[in-house]
C-alpha positions as CSV (number, residue, x, y, z in Angstrom):
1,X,105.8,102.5,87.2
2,X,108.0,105.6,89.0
3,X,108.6,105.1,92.6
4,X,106.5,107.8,94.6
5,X,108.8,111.0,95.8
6,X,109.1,111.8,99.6
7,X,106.7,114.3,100.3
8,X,105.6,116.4,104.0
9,X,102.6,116.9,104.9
10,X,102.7,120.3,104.6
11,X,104.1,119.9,101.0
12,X,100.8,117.5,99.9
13,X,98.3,119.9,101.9
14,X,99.4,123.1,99.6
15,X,99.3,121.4,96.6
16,X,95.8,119.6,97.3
17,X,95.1,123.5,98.0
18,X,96.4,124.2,94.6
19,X,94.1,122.3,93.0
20,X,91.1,123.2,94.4
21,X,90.5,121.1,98.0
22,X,90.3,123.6,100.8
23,X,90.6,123.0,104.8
24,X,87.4,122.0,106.6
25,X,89.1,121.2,110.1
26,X,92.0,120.3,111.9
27,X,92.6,118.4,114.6
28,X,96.0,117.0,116.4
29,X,98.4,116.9,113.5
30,X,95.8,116.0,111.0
31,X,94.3,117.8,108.2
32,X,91.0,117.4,106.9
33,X,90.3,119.0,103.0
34,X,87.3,118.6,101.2
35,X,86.9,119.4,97.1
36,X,84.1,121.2,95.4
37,X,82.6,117.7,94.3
38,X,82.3,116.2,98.0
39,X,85.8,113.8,98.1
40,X,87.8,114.4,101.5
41,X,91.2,113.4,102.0
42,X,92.5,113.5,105.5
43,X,96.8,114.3,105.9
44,X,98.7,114.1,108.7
45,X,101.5,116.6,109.5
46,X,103.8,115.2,111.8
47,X,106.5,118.0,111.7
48,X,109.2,117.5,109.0
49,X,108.7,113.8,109.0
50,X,107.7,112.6,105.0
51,X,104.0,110.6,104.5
52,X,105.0,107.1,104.8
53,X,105.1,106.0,101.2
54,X,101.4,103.3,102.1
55,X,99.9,106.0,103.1
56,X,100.8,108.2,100.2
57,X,99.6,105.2,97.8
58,X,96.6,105.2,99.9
59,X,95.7,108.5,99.5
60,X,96.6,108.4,95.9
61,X,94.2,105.5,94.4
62,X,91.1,105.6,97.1
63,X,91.2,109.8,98.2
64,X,92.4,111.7,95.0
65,X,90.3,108.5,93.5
66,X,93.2,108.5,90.4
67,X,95.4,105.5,89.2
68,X,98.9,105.5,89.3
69,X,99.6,103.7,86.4
């Protein structure tokens, strides 16, 4: 299995955006998107710091609802 990259929050907002999740809310440093079908994924942005790679797994296999096999 690949190791996962170091990614910004920023970075993983834009490219949930890409592929169809859009902004409901934000609040603090946290962004909430929502997809056409009803899945949410919350991000944090915390500056330039990268998504601790947990969290990134997390948001990976029970948000995006995909395996990373």
């Amino acid at each position: 299995m690949p190791k996962l990259p170091a990614i910004k929050g920023r970075e993983l907002v834009k490219f949930l955006e890409s592929i169809g999740f859009s902004v409901v809310r934000m609040k603090g440093s946290h962004v909430r998107l929502r997809s056409e079908d009803g899945r949410v994924i919350t991000v944090p942005v915390h500056g330039s710091k990268d998504i601790p790679k947990g969290l990134l797994r997390k948001i990976i296999r029970e948000d995006f609802e995909i395996s990373l096999q």
